[in-house]
ROSE-733051 format. One record per atom (N, C-alpha, C): x, y, z. Coordinates in pm, whole numbers, plus 32768, in hexadecimal, padded with zeros to 4 digits. Layout:
X; Y; Z
X; Y; Z $
...
//
This chain:
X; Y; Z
A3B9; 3662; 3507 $
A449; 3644; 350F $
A48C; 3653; 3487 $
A43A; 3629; 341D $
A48D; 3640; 336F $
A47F; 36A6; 334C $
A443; 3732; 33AC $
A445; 379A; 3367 $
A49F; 37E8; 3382 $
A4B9; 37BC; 3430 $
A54D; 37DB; 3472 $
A5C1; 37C6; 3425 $
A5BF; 3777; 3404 $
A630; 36FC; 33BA $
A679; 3745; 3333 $
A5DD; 3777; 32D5 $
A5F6; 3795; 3294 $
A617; 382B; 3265 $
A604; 3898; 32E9 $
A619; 3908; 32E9 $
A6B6; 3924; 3336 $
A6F7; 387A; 336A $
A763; 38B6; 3397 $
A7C9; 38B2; 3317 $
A791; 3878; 32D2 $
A7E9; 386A; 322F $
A7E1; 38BF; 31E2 $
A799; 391D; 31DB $
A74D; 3988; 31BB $
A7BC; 39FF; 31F5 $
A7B7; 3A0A; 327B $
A81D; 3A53; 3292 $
A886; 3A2A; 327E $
A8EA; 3995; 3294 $
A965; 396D; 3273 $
A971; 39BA; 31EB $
A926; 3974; 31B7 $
A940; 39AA; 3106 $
A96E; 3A53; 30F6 $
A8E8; 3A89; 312D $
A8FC; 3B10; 3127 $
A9AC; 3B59; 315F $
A9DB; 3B13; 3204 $
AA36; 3B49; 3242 $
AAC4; 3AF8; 31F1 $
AAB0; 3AAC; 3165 $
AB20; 3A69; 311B $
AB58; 3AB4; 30D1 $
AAB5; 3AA6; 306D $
AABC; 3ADA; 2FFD $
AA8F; 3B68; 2FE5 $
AA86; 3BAB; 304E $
AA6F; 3C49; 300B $
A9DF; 3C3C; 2FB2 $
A9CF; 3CDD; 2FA0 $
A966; 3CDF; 2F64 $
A96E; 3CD8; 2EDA $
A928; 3D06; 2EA0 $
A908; 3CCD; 2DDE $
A928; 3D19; 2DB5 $
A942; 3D33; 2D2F $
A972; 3DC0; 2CD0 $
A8DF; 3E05; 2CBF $
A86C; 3DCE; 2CBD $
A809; 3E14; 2CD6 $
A7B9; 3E49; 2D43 $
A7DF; 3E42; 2D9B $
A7E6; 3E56; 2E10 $
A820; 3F04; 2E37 $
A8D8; 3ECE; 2E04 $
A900; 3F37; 2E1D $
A8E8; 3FB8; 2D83 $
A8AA; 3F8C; 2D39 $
A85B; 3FF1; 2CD4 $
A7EA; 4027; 2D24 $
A793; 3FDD; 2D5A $
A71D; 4013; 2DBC $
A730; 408A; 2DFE $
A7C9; 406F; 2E2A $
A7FA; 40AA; 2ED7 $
A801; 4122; 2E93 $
A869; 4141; 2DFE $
A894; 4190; 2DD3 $
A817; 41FE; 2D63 $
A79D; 41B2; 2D46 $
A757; 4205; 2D3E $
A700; 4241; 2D85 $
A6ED; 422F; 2DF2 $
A6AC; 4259; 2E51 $
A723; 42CD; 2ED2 $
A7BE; 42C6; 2EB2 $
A7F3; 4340; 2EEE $
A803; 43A5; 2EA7 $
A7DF; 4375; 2DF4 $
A7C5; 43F9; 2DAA $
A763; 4436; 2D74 $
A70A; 43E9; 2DE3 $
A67B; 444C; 2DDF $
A673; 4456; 2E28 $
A6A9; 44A2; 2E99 $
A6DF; 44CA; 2EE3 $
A74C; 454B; 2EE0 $
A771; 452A; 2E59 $
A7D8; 45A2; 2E57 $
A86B; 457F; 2E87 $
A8A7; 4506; 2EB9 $
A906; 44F6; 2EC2 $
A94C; 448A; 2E88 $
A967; 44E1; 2E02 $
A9BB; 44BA; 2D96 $
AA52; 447C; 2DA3 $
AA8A; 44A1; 2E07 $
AB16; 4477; 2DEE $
AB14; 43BD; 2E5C $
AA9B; 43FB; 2EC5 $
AA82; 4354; 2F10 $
AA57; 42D1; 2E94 $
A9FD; 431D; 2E4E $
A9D7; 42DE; 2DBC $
AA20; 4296; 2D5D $
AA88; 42E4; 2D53 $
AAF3; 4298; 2CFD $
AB1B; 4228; 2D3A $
AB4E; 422C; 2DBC $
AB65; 41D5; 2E06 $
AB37; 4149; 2DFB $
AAC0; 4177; 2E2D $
AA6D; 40F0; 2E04 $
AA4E; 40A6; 2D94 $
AA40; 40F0; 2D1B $
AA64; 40DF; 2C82 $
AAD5; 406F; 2C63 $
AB4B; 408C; 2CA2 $
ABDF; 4085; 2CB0 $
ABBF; 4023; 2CBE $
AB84; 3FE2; 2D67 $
AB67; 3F45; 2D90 $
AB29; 3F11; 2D3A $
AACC; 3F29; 2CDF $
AA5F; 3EF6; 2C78 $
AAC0; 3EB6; 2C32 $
AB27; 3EFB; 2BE3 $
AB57; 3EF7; 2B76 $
ABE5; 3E7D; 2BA5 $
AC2A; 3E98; 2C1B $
AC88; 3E1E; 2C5D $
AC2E; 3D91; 2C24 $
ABD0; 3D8A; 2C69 $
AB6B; 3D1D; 2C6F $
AB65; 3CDA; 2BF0 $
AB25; 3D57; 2B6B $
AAF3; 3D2D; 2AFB $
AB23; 3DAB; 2AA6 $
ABA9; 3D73; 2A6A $
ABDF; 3DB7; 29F5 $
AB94; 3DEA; 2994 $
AB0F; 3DDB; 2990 $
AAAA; 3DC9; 2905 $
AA32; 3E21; 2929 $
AA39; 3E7D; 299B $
A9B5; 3E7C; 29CD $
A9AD; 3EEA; 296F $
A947; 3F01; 2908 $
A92D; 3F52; 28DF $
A8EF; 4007; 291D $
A8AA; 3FF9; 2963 $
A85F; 401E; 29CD $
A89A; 4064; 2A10 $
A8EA; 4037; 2A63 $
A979; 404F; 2AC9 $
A9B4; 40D0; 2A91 $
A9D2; 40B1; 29FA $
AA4F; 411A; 29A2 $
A9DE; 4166; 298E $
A974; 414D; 296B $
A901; 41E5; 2952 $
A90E; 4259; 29B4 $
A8EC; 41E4; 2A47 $
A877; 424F; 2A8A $
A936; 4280; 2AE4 $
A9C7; 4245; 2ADB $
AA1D; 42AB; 2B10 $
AA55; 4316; 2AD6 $
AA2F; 42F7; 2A31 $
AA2E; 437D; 29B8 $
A9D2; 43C8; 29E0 $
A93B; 439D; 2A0D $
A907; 4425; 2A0F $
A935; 447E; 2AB0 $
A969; 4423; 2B1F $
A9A2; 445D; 2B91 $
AA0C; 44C1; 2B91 $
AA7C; 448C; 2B0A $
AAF3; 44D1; 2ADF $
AAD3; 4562; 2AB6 $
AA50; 455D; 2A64 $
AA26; 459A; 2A13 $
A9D6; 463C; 2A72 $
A982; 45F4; 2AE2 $
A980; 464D; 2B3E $
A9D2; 467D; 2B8A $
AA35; 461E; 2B75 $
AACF; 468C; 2BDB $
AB25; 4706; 2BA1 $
AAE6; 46D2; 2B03 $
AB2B; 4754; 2A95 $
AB9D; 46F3; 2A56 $
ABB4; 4670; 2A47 $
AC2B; 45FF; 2A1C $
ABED; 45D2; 29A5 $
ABC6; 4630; 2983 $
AB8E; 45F9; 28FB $
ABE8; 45B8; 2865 $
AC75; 45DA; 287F $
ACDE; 4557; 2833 $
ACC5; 44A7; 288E $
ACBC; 44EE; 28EB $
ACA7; 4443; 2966 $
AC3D; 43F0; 2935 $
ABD8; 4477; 2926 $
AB27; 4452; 28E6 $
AB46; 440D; 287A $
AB79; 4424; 281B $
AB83; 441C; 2757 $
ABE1; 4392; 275F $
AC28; 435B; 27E0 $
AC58; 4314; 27E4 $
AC13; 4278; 281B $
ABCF; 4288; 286A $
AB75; 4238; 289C $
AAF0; 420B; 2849 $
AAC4; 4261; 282E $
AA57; 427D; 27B2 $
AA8B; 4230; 272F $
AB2B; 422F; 26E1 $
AB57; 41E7; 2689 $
AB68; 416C; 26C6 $
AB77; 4155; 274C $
ABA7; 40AF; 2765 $
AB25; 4087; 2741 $
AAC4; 40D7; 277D $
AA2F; 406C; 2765 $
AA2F; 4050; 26E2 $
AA42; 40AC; 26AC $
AA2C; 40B5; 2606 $
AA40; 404E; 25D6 $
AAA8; 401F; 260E $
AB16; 3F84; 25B1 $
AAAC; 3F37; 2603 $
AA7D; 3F0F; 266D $
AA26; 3EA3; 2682 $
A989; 3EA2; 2632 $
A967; 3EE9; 2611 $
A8E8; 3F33; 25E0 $
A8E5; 3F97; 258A $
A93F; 3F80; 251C $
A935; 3FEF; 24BF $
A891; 4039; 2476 $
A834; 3FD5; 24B3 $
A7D1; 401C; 2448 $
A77F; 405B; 249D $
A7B0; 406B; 2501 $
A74F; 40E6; 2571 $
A74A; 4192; 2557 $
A708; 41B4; 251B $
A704; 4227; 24E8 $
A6E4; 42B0; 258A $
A6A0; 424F; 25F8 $
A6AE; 42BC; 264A $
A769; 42E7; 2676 $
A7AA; 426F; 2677 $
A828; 4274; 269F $
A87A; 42E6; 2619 $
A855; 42B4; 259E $
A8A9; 432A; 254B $
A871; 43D6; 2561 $
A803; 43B9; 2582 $
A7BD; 4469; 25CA $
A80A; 448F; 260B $
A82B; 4445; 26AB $
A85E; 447B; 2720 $
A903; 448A; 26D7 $
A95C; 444B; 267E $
A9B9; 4465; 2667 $
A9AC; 44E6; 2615 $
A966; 4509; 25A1 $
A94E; 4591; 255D $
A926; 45FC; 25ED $
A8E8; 45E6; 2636 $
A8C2; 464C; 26C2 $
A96E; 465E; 271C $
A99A; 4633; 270E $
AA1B; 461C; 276D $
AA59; 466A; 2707 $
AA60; 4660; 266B $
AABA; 46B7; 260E $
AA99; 4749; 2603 $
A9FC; 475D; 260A $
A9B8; 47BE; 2612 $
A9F3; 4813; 26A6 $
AA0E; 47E1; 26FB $
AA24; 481F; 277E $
AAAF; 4837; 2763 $
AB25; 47E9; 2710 $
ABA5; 4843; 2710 $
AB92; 48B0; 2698 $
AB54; 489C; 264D $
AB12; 4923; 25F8 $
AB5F; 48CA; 2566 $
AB72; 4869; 2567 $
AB8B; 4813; 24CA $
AB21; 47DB; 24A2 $
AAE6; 4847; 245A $
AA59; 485F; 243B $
AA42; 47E3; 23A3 $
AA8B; 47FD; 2339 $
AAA3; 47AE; 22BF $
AA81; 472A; 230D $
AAE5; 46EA; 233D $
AB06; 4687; 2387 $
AA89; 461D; 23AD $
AA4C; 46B7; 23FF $
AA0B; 4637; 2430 $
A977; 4654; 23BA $
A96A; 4677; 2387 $
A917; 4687; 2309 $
A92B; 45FA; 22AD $
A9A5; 45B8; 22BB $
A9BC; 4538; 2298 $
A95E; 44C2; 22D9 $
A96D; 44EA; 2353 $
A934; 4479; 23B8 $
A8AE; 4469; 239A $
A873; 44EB; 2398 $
A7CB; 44EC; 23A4 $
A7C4; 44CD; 22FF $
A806; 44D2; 22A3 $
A7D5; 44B6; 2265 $
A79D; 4418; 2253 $
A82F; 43CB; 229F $
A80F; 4348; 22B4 $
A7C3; 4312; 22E5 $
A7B8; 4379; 237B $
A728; 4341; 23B1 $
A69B; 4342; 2374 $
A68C; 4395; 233B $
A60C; 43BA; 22EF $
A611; 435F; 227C $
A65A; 4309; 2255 $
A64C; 42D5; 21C5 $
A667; 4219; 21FF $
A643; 4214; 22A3 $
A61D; 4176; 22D1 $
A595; 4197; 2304 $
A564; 4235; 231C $
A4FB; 4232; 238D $
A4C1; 42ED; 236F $
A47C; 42F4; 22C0 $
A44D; 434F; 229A $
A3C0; 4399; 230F $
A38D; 4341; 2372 $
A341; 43A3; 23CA $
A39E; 43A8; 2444 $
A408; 43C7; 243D $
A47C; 43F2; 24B4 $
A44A; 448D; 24CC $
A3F7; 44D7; 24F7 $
A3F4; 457E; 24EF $
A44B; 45C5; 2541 $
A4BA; 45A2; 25B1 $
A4E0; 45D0; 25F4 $
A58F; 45DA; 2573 $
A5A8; 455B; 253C $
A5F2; 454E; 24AE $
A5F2; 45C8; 245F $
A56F; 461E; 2454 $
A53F; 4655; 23B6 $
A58F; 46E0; 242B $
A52B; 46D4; 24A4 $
A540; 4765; 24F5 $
A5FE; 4790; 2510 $
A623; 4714; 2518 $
A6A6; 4758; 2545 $
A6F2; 476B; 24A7 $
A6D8; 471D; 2441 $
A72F; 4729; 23B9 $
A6F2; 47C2; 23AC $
A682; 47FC; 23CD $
A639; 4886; 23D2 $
A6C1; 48DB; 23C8 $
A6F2; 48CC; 2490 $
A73A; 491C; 24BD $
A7BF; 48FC; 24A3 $
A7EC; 4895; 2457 $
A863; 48B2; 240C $
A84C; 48E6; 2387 $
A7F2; 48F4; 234C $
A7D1; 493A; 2309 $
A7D7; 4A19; 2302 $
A778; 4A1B; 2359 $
A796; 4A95; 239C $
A7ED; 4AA9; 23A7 $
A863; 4A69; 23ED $
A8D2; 4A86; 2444 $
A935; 4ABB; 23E3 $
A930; 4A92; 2382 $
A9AA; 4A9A; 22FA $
A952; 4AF3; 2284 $
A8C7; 4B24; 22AE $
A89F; 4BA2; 2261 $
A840; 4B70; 21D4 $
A818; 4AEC; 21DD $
A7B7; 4AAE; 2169 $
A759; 4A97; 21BC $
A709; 4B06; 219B $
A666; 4B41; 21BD $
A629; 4AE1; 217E $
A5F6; 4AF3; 2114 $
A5A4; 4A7A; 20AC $
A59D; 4A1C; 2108 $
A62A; 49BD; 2100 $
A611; 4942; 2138 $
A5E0; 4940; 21A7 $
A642; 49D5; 21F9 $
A5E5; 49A8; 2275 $
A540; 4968; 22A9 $
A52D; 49F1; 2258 $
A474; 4A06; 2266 $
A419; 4963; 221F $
A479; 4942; 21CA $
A46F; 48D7; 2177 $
A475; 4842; 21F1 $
A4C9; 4871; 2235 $
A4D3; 47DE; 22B1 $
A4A7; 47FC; 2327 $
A465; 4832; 2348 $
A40D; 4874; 23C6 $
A376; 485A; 23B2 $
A36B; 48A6; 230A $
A2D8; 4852; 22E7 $
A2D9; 47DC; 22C0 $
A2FF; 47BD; 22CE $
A2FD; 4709; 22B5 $
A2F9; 46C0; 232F $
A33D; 4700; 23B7 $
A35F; 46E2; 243F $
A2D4; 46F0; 246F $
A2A6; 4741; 2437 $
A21B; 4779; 2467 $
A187; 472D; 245A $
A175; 46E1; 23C1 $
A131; 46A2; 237D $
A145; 462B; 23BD $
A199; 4606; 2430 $
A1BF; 457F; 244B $
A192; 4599; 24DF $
A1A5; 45FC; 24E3 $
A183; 4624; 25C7 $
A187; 46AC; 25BF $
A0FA; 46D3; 25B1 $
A0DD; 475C; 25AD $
A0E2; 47D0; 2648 $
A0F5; 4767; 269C $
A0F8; 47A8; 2737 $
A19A; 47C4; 276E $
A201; 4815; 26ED $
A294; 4802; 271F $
A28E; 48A2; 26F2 $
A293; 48FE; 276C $
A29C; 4965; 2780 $
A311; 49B4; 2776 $
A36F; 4956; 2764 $
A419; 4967; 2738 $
A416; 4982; 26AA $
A3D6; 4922; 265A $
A3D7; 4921; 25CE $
A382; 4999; 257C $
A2FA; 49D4; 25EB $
A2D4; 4A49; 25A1 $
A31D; 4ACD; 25CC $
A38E; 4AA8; 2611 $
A3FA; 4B30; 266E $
A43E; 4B3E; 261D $
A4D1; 4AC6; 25DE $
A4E5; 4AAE; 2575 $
A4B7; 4ACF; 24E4 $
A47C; 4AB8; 24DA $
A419; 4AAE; 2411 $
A420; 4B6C; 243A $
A3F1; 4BA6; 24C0 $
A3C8; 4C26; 24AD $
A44A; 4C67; 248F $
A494; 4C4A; 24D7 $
A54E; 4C6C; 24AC $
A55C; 4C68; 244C $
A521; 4BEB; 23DA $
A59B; 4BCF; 234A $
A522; 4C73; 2320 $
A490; 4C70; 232A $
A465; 4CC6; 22D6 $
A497; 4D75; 2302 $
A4C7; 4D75; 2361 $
A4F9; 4DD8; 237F $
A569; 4E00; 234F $
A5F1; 4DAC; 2309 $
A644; 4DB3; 22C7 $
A63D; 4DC3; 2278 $
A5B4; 4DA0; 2203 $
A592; 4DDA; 2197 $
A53C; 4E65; 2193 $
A53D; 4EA2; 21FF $
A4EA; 4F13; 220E $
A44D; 4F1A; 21F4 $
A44F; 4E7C; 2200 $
A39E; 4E5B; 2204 $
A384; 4E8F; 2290 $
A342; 4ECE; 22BA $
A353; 4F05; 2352 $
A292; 4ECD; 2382 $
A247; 4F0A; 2325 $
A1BE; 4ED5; 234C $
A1BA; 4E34; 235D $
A223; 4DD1; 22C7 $
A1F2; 4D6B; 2304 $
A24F; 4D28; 239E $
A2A7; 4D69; 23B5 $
A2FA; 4D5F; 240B $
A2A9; 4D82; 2499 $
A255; 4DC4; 249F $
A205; 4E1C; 24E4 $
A18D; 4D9D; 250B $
A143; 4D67; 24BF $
A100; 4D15; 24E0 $
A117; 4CA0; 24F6 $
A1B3; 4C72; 24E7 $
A1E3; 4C04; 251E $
A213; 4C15; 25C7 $
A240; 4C76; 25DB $
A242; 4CAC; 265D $
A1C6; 4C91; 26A2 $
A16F; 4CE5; 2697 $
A0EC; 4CA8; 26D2 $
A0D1; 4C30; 26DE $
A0FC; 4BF4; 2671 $
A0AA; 4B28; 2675 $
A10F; 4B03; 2722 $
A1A2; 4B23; 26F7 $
A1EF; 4B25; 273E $
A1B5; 4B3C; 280F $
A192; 4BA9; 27F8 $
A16A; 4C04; 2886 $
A0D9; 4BA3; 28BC $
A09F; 4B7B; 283F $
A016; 4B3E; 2854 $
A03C; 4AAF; 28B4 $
A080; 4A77; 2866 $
A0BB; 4A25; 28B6 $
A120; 49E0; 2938 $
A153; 4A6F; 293A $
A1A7; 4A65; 29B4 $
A1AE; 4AEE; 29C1 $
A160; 4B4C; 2A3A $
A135; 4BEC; 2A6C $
A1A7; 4BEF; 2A9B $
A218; 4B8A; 2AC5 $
A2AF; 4BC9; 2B2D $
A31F; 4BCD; 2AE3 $
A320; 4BE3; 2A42 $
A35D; 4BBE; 29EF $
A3CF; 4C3C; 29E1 $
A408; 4C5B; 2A24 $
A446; 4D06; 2A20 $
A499; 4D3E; 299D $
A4C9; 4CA4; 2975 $
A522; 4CD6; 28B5 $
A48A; 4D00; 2869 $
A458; 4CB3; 2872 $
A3D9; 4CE3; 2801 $
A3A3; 4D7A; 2821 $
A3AA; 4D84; 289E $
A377; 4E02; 28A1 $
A3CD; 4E8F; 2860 $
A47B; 4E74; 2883 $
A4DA; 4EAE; 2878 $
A4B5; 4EAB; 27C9 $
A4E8; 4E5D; 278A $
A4BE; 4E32; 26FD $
A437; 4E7E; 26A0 $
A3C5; 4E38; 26CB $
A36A; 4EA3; 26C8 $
A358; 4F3B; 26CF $
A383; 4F7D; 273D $
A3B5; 4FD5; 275C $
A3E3; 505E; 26ED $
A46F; 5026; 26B1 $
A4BE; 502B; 265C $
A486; 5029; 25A7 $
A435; 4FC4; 25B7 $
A3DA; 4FCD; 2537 $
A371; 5042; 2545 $
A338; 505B; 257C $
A2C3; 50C8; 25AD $
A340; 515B; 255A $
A3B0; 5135; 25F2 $
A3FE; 51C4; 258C $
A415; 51C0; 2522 $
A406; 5175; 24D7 $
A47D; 5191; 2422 $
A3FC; 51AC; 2404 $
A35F; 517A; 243F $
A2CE; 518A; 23DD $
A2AC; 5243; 23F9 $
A2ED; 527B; 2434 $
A2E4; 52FC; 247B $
A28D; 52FC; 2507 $
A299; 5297; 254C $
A1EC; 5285; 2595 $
A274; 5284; 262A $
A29F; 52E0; 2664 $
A2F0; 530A; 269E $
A299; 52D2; 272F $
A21C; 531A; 2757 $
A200; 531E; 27DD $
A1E7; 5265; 2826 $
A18E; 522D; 279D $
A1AF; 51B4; 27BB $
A225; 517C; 27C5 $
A260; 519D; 2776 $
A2E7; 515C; 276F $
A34E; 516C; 2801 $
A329; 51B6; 2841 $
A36D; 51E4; 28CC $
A312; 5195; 2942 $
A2AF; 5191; 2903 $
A251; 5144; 297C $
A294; 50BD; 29A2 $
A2B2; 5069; 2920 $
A2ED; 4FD6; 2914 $
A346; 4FE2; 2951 $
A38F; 5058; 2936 $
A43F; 504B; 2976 $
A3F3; 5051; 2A2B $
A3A0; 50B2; 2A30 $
A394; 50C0; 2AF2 $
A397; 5058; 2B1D $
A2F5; 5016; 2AD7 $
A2BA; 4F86; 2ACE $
A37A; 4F0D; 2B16 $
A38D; 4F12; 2AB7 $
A427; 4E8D; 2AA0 $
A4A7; 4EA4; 2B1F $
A47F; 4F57; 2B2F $
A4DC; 4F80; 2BC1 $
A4A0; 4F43; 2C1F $
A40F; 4F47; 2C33 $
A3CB; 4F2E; 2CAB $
A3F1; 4E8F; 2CCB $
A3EF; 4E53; 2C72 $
A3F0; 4DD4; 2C74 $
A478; 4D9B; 2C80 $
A4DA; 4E15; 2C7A $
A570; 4DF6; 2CD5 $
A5C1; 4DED; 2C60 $
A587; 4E0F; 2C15 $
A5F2; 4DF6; 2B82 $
A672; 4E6F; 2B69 $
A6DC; 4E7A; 2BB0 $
A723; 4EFD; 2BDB $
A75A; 4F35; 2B46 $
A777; 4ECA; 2AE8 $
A79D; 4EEC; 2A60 $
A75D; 4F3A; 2A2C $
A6E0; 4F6F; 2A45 $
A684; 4FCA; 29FB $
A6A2; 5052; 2A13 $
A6B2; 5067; 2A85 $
A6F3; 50CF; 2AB7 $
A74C; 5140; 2A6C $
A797; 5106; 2A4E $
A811; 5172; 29EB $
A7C1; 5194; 2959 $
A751; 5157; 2935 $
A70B; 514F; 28C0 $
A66B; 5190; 28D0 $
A660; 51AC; 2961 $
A600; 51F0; 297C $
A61C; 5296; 297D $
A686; 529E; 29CA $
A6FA; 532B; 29B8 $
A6F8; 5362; 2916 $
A72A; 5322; 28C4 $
A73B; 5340; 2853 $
A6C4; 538D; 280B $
A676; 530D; 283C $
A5C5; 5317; 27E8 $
A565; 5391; 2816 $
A58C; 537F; 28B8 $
A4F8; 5396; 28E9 $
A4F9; 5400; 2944 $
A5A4; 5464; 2947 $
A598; 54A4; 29C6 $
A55D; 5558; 299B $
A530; 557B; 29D0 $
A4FF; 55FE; 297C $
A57A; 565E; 297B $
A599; 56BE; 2923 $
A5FD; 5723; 2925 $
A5EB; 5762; 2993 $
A653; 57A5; 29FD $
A641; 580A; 2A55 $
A653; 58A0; 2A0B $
//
């Protein structure tokens, strides 16, 4: 009888008071793994009614924003946390990644720097300051924050795709060449690396390989290769 008793209070409570701000964080990470980001926010939204403070809440609807392409929405949510939790260095990442995606490359080169200087084994930190690096044409550093990304989590197949890029900008092409591979070693469906690779083979004169990668990166649906396979690889009539 007291278990009756006490499960009808259980529901009263529940049909009063609504559910919890963590609760509706639950709801909302689990419809965006799922893939439905904009139901996500939603639920975020209720989190945040509930509990002005939820740190959590403002993360995970920055990174929802962030998959919708709202990446000012992102940089915005991501700073509220900030003010509750300024010393979270994953949170100043995802704000440098959100700057990186409108292409205010400097910018967010600020962020990571911050992050990296609360949380020096951050490697995903070193990898993206990499590609703002790259992005604005400082090779050095790049290659300089990729190996370091690397020395920290050597299994990030992005970062030897990357590092092979900055050395390719310096017309290092062999070591560019064997970062590709680390690259391919690690992920065979990788179709930029191949494209990339590819491309290095040509500047080394090594032409037939170099057309193979491009087939290789078509097969694998990569349609961008295409106009670069034409160029490269079609024989004179």
């Amino acid at each position: 009888m007291k278990y009756y008793i006490a499960l009808f209070f259980v529901c009263m409570f529940g049909l009063f008071f609504g559910q919890t701000a963590e609760e509706y964080l639950d709801l909302g990470l689990t419809k965006s793994a799922e893939g439905n980001h904009k139901s996500a926010i939603n639920e975020y939204n209720k989190a945040l009614k509930i509990n002005p403070n939820f740190t959590e809440a403002f993360v995970n609807r920055g990174i929802s924003k962030s998959k919708l392409g709202d990446y000012r929405g992102a940089i915005s949510d991501y700073s509220k946390a900030l003010t509750i939790n300024p010393k979270s260095s994953e949170t100043l990442n995802r704000i440098g990644e959100a700057k990186n995606m409108l292409g205010e490359y400097k910018e967010a080169i600020k962020d990571f720097n911050k992050a990296i200087k609360i949380n020096k084994k951050l490697a995903i930190a070193y990898f993206n300051r990499g590609f703002s690096n790259l992005s604005v044409g400082f090779y050095k550093w790049a290659i300089e924050d990729f190996t370091k990304a690397l020395s920290i989590n050597n299994s990030m197949p992005e970062a030897y795709f990357e590092r092979g890029n900055a050395y390719s900008g310096l017309g290092k092409y062999s070591d560019a060449i064997t970062d590709f591979d680390k690259a391919l070693s690690l992920k065979s469906d990788f179709s930029k690396a191949y494209v990339s690779r590819g491309l290095a083979k040509i500047k080394t004169g090594d032409k037939e390989n170099g057309c193979s990668d491009f087939a290789k990166a078509d097969e694998l649906g990569d349609k961008s290769v295409q106009p670069i396979m034409k160029l490269h690889c079609t024989k004179p009539e």
